[in-house]
C-alpha positions, -999 to 999 in steps of 0.1 A, spaced: -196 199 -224 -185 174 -201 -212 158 -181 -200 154 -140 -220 127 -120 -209 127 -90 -207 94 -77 -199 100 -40 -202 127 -18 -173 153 -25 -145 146 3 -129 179 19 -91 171 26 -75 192 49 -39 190 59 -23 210 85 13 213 80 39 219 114 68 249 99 93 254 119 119 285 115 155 273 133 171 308 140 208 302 146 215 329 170 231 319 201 201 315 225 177 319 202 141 296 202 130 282 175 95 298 161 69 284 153 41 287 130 12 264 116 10 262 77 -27 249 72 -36 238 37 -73 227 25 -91 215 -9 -121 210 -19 -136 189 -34 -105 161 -28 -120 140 -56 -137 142 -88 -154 119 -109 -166 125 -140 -184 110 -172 -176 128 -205 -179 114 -240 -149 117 -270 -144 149 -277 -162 166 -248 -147 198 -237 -153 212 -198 -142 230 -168 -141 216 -133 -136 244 -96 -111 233 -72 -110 259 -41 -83 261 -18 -76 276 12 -54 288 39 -62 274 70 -31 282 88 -11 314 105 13 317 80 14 332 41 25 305 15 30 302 -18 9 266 -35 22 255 -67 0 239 -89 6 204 -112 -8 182 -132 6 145 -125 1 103 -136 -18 86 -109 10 62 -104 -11 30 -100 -29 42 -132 -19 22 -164 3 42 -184 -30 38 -217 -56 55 -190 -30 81 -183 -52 116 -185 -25 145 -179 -26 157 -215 -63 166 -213 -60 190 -182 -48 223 -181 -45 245 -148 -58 280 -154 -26 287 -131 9 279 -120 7 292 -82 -18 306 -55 -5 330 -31 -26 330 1 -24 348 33 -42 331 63 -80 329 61 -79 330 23 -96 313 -2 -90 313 -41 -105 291 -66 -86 274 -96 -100 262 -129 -89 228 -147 -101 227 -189 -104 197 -196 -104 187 -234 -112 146 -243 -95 133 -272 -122 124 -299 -122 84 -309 -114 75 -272 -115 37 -261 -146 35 -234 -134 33 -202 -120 51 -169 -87 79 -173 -67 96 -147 -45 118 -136 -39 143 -103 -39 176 -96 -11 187 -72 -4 213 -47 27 219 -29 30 248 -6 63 270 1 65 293 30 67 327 11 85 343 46 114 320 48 146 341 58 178 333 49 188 315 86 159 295 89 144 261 75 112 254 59 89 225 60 69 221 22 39 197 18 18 185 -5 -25 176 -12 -38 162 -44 -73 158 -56 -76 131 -79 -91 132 -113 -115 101 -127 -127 106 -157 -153 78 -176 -153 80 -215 -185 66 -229 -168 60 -261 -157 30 -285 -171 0 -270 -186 -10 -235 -176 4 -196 -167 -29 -174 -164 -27 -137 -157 -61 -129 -143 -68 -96 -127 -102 -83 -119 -118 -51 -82 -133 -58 -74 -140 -19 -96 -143 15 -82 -160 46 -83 -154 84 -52 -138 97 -31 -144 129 -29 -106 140 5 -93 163 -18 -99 196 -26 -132 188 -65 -125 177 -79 -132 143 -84 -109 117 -92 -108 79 -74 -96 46 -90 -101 10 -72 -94 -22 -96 -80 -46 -83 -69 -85 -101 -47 -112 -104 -66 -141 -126 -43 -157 -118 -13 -180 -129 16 -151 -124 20 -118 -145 5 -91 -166 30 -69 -172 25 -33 -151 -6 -25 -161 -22 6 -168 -55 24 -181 -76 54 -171 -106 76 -195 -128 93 -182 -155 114 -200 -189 127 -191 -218 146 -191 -254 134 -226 -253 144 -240 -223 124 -245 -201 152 -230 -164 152 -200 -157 165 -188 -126 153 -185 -98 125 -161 -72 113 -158 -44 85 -135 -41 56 -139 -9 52 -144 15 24 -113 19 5 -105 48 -27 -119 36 -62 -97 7 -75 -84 13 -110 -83 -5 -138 -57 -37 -136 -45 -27 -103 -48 -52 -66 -57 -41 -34 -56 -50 -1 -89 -46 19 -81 -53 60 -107 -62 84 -117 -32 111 -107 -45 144 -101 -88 154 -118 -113 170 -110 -137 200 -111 -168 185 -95 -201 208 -78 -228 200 -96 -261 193 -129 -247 176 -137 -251 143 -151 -216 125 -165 -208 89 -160 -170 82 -184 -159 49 -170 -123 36 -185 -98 6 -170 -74 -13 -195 -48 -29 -186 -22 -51 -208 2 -71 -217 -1 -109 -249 25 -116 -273 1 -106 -296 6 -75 -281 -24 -56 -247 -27 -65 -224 -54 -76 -214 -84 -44 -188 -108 -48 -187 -134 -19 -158 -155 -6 -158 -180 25 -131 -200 42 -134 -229 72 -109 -230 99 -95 -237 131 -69 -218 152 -40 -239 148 -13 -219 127 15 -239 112 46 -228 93 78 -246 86 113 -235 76 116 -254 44 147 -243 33 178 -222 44 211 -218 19 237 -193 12 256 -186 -21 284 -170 -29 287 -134 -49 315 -127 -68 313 -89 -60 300 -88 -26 289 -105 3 273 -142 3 233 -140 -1 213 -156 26 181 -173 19 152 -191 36 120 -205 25 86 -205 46 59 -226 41 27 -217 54 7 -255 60 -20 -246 80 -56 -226 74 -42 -194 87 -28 -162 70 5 -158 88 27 -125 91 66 -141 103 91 -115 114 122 -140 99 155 -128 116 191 -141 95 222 -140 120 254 -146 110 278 -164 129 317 -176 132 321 -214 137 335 -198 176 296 -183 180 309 -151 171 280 -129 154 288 -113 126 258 -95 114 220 -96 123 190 -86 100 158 -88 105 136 -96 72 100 -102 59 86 -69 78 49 -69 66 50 -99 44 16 -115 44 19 -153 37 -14 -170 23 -28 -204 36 -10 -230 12 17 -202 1 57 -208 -1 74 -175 5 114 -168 -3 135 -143 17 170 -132 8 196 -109 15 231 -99 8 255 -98 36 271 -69 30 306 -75 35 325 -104 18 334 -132 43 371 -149 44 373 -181 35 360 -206 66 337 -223 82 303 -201 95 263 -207 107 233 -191 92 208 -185 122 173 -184 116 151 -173 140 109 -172 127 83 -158 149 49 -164 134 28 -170 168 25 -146 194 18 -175 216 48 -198 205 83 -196 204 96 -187 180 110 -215 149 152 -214 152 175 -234 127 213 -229 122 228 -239 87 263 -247 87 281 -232 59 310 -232 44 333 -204 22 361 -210 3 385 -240 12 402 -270 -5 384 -294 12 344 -301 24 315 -286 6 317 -246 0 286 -227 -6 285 -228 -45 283 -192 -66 245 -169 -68 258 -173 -106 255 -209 -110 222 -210 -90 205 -188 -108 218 -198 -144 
């Protein structure tokens, strides 16, 4: 048999999904109807040994107005490694569930562990994707999808590891111009890490309180994979202080208490970024590429919206992007951007604009970077090719 422990509380996902029929009748109105899909529970986590053999429930329901049609799939967790892939040990004791509103049904997945397993976490998800069974032939249908995921712990050859690790902590200057917190946390252990969580305390250069915040709970971090765990809310922090923030990360490993990791990182609210380099190159088979390099100097984590305009050497712009959306630069860290214009330039002289805007409360850094394609004479952006060789 395979022995469950159920490590958290069973979570009920529920999903309700908008369909909308678009008759194309002159005059006609659109009708509407709500597809509601639930499962429970929306994770399991089990502990088997090689070899074991099991069944585990998973009921689903119709919560919505209209009939559907679920079908039913076995799939790789894709942060999973592809070793602690599980899908060839499940079986679904069906393909589809036909519901009408207000029904319930409850599938079966067999589960059958390979004997002479490696100790260790395995995964995989079950998948179900509803079809509205009353689509006629004028109309349009909206499909959606719920998956529970499946952990499984082998007690087999060798130990079980949960061994977490702060890579990253910093303060972060949020959109608003308040401080928050990231910390990047990695599995390095051979199963995945249950109940991932963590705190922030902040002090002043004297040691009294200031502030706290939440990183809250995040899903069970698999084996070899990174996560990002985001404080819950900011705080007001001023210019011209000087702050200590002390953060844990606790995750769960059988024992009573739990495993903590701690991190800590001093401060002051005096972000500081500089545009180290800009260049462009020339591509053979397309547009020139366009690249700039940030440098983050100060005790900040930064989040710079970089925007690359491309102008004549009359001011005439040629093309605007704006890059670097949700890039996350460290305290300390060097970051390069790059794009490829998309459209091949004549030869002539031209400006790279860079605008960075890194400080809510700043304007923004700008540069231009003369350039130059093509030509007999003066310096012409040299080929990506050579670059890179």
């Amino acid at each position: 048999m395979v022995c469950s422990r159920l490590i958290r509380h069973a979570n009920r996902i529920v999903a309700t999904l908008l369909l909308v029929s678009l008759l194309t009748g002159v005059g006609a109105s659109p009708v509407h109807a709500d597809l509601g899909l639930s499962v429970m529970p929306g994770l399991i986590d089990l502990l088997a040994t090689p070899g074991a053999r099991g069944s585990q429930e998973i009921a689903i329901s119709n919560t919505g107005t209209e009939a559907f049609t679920a079908s039913v799939t076995i799939e790789a967790v894709p942060s999973a490694p592809v070793d602690r892939s599980a899908v060839g040990w499940l079986a679904a004791s069906t393909d589809f569930v036909e519901l009408e509103p207000g029904e319930r049904e409850t599938i079966t997945i067999g589960i059958v562990v390979p004997e002479y397993m490696p100790s260790g976490g395995y995964y995989a998800r079950i998948s179900f994707t509803t079809l509205n069974a009353n689509v006629a032939a004028n109309s349009a249908a909206l499909a959606g999808q719920l998956s529970v995921g499946i952990l499984l712990t082998v007690e087999g050859d060798g130990d079980i590891t949960r061994e977490g690790r702060i890579t990253q902590f910093a303060p972060v200057l949020e959109a608003d111009g308040r401080i928050g917190f990231r910390m990047q946390v990695v599995n390095d252990g051979n199963t995945h890490l249950i109940s991932p969580s963590g705190a922030v305390t902040v002090t002043l250069a004297d040691g009294s309180p200031f502030g706290s915040l939440e990183l809250p709970e995040m899903p069970p971090l698999l084996p070899g994979a990174e996560a990002m765990l985001v404080s819950q809310g900011s705080l007001p922090l001023t210019d011209g202080g000087d702050f200590r923030a002390d953060a844990t990360f606790t995750y769960q490993d059988g024992s009573e208490d739990g495993v903590t990791l701690t991190a800590s990182a001093t401060f002051t609210i005096s972000p500081e970024l500089t545009l180290a380099t800009a260049s462009v190159c020339e591509n053979l088979d397309r547009g020139p590429t366009l690249a700039v390099t940030l440098q983050n100097e100060g005790e900040l984590g930064l989040q710079p919206l970089v925007t690359l305009m491309l102008e004549s050497d009359t001011g005439q712009a040629l093309g605007t992007a704006p890059v670097g959306g949700g890039l996350l630069l460290w305290p300390g860290e060097q970051e390069r951007i790059a794009i490829d214009f998309p459209e091949r330039l004549v030869s002539g002289a031209y400006r790279l604009v860079t605008t960075v805007q890194f400080d809510p409360t700043a304007a923004p850094l700008v540069q231009e970077t003369p350039f130059q394609i093509g030509g007999l004479g003066g310096a012409p952006a040299p080929l990506c090719s050579a670059q890179s060789a």
